[in-house]
NUKEMAR-732142 format. One record per residue (C-alpha): residue in three letters; y, z, x. Coordinates in steps of 0.1 Angstrom, whole numbers, plus 5000, padded with zeros to 4 digits. Each point is the difference from the previous one (the first is absolute). Example, Ala and Ser with C-alpha at 12.3 -4.5 7.8 and 13.67 -1.06 7.14 Angstrom:
ALA495550785123/SER503449935014/
This chain:
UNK824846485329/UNK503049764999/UNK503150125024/UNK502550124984/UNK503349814991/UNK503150015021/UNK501750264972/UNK497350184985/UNK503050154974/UNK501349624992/UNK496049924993/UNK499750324980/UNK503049894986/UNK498849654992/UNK496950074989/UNK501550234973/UNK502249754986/UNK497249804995/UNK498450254975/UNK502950074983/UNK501049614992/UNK496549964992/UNK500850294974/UNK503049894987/UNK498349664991/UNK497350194975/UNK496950065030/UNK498150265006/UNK501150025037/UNK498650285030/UNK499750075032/UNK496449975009/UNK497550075027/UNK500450185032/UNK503849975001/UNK499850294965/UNK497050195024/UNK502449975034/UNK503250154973/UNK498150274983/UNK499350105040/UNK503250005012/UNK499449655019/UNK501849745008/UNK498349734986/UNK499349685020/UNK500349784968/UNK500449954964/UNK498149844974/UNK500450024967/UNK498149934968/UNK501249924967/UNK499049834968/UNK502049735003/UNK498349645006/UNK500649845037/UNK501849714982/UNK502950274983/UNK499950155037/UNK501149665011/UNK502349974975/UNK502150315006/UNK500249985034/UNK500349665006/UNK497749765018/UNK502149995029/UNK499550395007/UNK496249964986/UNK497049915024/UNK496849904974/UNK497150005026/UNK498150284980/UNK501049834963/UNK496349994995/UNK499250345001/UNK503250094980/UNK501950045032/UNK503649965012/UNK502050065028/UNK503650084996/UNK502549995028/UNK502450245005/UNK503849995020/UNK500350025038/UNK497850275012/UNK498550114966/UNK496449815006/UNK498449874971/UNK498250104972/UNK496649894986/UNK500150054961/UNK496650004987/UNK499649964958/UNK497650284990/UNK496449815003/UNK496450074994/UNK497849845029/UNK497249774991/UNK496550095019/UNK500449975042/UNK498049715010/UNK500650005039/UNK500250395004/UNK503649975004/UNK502149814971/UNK499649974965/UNK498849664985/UNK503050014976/UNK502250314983/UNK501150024965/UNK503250164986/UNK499650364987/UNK502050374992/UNK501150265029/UNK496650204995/UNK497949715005/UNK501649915030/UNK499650345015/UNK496349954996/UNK499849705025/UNK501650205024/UNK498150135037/UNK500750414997/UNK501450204981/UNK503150115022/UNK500549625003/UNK500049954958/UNK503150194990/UNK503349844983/UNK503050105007/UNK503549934982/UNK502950075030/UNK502750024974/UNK498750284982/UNK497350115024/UNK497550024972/UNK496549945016/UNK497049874977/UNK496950125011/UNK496749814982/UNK497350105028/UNK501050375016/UNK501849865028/UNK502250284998/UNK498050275002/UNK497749845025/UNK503349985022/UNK500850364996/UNK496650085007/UNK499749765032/UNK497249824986/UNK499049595007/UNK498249954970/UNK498649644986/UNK501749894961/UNK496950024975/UNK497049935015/UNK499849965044/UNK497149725005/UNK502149824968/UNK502849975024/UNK498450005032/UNK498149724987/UNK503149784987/UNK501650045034/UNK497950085030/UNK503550055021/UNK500550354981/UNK497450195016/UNK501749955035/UNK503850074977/UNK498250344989/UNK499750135038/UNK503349885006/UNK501850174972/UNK497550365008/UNK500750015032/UNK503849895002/UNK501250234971/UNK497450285014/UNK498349974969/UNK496450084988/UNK498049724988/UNK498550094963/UNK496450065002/UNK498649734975/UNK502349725018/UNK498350105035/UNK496849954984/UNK500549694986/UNK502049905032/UNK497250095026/UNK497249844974/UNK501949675004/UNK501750005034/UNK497649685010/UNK502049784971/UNK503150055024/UNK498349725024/UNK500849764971/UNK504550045007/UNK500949775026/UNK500850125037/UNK503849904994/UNK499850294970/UNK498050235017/UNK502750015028/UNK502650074984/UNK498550324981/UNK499150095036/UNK503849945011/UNK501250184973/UNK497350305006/UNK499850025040/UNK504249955005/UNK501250314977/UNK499650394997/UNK496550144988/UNK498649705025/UNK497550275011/UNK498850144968/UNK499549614993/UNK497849905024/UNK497850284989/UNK500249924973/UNK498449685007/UNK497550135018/UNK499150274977/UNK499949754968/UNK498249735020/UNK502249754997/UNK501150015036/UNK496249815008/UNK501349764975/UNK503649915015/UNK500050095036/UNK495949965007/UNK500649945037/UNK501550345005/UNK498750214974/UNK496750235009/UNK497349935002/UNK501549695021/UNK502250325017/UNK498650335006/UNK501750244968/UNK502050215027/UNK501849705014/UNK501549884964/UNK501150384997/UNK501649965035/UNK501849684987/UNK501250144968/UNK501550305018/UNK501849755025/UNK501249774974/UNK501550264980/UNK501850135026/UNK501549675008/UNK504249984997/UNK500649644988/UNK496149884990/UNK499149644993/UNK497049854989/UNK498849885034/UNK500750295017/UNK497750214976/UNK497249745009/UNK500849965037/UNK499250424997/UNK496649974975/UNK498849705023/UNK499950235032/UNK496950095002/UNK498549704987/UNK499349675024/UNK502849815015/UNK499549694976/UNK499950244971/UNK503649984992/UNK500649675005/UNK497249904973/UNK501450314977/UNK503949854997/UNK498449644996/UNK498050094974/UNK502750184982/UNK502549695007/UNK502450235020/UNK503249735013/UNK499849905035/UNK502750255003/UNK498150274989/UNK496849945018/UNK501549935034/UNK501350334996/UNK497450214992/UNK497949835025/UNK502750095027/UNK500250374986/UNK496450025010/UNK500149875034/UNK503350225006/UNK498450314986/UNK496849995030/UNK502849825026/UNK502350314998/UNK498350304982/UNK496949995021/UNK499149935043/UNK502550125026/UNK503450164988/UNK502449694993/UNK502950175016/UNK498649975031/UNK498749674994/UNK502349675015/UNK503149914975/UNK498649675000/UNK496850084989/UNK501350234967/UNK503349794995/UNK497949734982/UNK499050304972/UNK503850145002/UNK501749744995/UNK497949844970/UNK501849934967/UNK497150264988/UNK500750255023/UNK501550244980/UNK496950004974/UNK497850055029/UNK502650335008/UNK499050084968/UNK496249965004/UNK500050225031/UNK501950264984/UNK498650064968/UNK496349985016/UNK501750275028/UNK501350244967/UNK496549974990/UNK498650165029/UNK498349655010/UNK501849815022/UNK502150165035/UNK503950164986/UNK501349925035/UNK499449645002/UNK500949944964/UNK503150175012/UNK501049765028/UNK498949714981/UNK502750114975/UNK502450105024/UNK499949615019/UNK499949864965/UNK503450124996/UNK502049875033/UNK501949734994/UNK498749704995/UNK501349835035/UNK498350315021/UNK496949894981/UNK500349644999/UNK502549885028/UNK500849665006/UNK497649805026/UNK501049945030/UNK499549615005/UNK499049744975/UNK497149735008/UNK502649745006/UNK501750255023/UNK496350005019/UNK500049634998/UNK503350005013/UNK499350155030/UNK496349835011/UNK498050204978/UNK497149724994/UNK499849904966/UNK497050124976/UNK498150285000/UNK501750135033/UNK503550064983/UNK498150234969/UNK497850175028/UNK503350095018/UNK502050084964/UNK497950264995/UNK500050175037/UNK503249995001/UNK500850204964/UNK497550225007/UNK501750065032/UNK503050044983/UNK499150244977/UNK498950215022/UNK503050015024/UNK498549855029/UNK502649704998/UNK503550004982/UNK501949655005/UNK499349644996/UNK499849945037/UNK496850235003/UNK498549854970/UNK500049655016/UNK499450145033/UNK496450154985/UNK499349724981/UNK500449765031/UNK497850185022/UNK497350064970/UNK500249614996/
């Protein structure tokens, strides 16, 4: 799900003027998609797109090429940019896909009404129109009712559009579970019948359906969902039982959703606990995580056993739990001890003083060393792997109170040396 403009009212705003100048110029002009689903809930929606019956070239032409990007011209695409802080807006001519070659894009679209555009469309809350001047919505598939009823529920017929795009099976969880919704019984058929065609959506894909499914609310409800459809053996194999016993994936699911500020790697850091050490690592690779994101779920892991299991870490050294505290992560892995402590699996009181050091100020954490190498140099320190060696004694040292000026420092590191 895109993040949302710096003034969602100005992108409301903008996104309404599009429609209505579209109007004004003859078009058949909507709001369409999940920004009309997000309204008719009482949502704030992320984004606007809208779809009219106008040709991408007349799009061009009201709005000028300078505001106008083309990149989707070829599927009847454009985007329209909007004033400081409005976003854009993509403005997609009503369109008729041609068959799905690749399980993912159409080979080509052809121009067509309002209705047959609704057709092409994933599920039915995400097929409804909507004009924001009037607030008249036009409804071609039962979106409507399928939203009042809380219902995920496939346009026409499922394996048709599970079969043009592969990507929608892993978009039904999401939209089930973060709407608290009930997936419709013939799309679940047709959804756990082809779960294996998923495979086919590259791991870049894949990862961001996970993003968007493990970072938000219903997180819980959707990874059982993916267990209970099968599709978690098709997306997160490593981790998904049989790999894992069943219990342990219900232990993660309630951890994850009790998580404050969840991320992607954090969910897998929690799924990959039980699983061996070079499970993650192989897990984020194959699903083309950033070095960012890896790094961190890898350190998540390690800080999870270093400070939620062995001896109590508040009677452990400073410089031994320092290194976790004072991680740019540290705070996630806060979040990790708590939400696994709320779930009655992981110790309240050492999630609570994890918290608690999190939250000093960052020069109690972190305070400036002591001496620098060249101030170990400086004073006879032999140069190499003697002036590391003695680095780290005396920070540790520091950290734990045992020295407190400069002079001590290089007094320590001299003798060491």
């Amino acid at each position: 799900m895109p993040a949302l403009p710096a003034d969602p009212a100005a992108a409301r705003a903008f996104a309404a003027d599009v429609v209505r100048r579209l109007r004004e110029a003859g078009h058949e002009t909507y709001w369409a998609g999940g920004c009309v689903r997000d309204e008719l809930l009482g949502r704030t929606p992320a984004d606007y797109d809208v779809a009219t019956a106008a040709k991408p070239d007349q799009v061009r032409a009201l709005f000028g090429r300078g505001r106008t990007l083309a990149v989707g011209a070829s599927f009847g695409v454009i985007t329209v940019l909007g004033p400081k802080n409005a976003g854009q807006v993509e403005v997609a001519t009503f369109r008729a896909d041609a068959p799905y070659t690749d399980g993912r894009h159409p080979a080509g679209v052809t121009f067509c009404s309002a209705r047959e555009d609704a057709q092409r469309r994933d599920f039915t809350i995400n097929g409804l129109f909507l004009d924001p001047v009037s607030g008249e919505v036009r409804d071609f598939v039962g979106g409507r009712a399928d939203l009042a009823d809380g219902i995920v529920r496939a346009i026409g017929v499922p394996a048709m559009r599970f079969g043009e795009d592969h990507l929608r099976m892993l978009r039904a969880i999401r939209f089930t579970a973060f709407f608290g919704f009930v997936l419709e019984a013939e799309t679940r058929v047709a959804l756990e019948r082809m779960r294996h065609l998923v495979t086919a959506v590259s791991p870049e894909r894949i990862a961001a359906e996970l993003r968007g499914m493990l970072s938000r609310s219903g997180r819980g409800q959707a990874i059982e969902l993916l267990l209970d459809t099968g599709l978690a053996g098709e997306v997160l194999p490593e981790v998904a039982p049989p790999a894992v016993a069943e219990p342990r994936w219900q232990h993660a699911a309630r951890i994850i959703d009790a998580f404050d500020e969840p991320d992607l790697p954090m969910a897998l850091a929690v799924l990959s606990e039980n699983a061996g050490d070079e499970v993650l690592a192989r897990m984020q690779a194959r699903l083309r995580l950033s070095n960012r994101e890896a790094k961190k779920g890898e350190w998540l892991r390690a800080g999870v056993a270093a400070v939620g299991f062995g001896s109590d870490p508040a009677g452990r050294r400073w410089s031994e739990m320092q290194r976790w505290v004072a991680h740019e992560d540290a705070s996630a892995l806060a979040d990790v001890l708590r939400a696994r402590a709320a779930c009655g699996l992981g110790d309240a009181d050492r999630a609570a003083w994890f918290t608690r050091q999190v939250s000093r100020p960052r020069i109690e954490i972190d305070p400036l060393p002591l001496v620098t190498g060249d101030d170990l140099l400086a004073a006879g320190v032999p140069p190499g792997k003697a002036v590391g060696i003695a680095l780290a004694q005396v920070r540790a040292m520091q950290l734990d109170g045992a020295i407190t000026t400069k002079a001590e420092a290089i007094a320590v590191a001299l003798k060491g040396a």
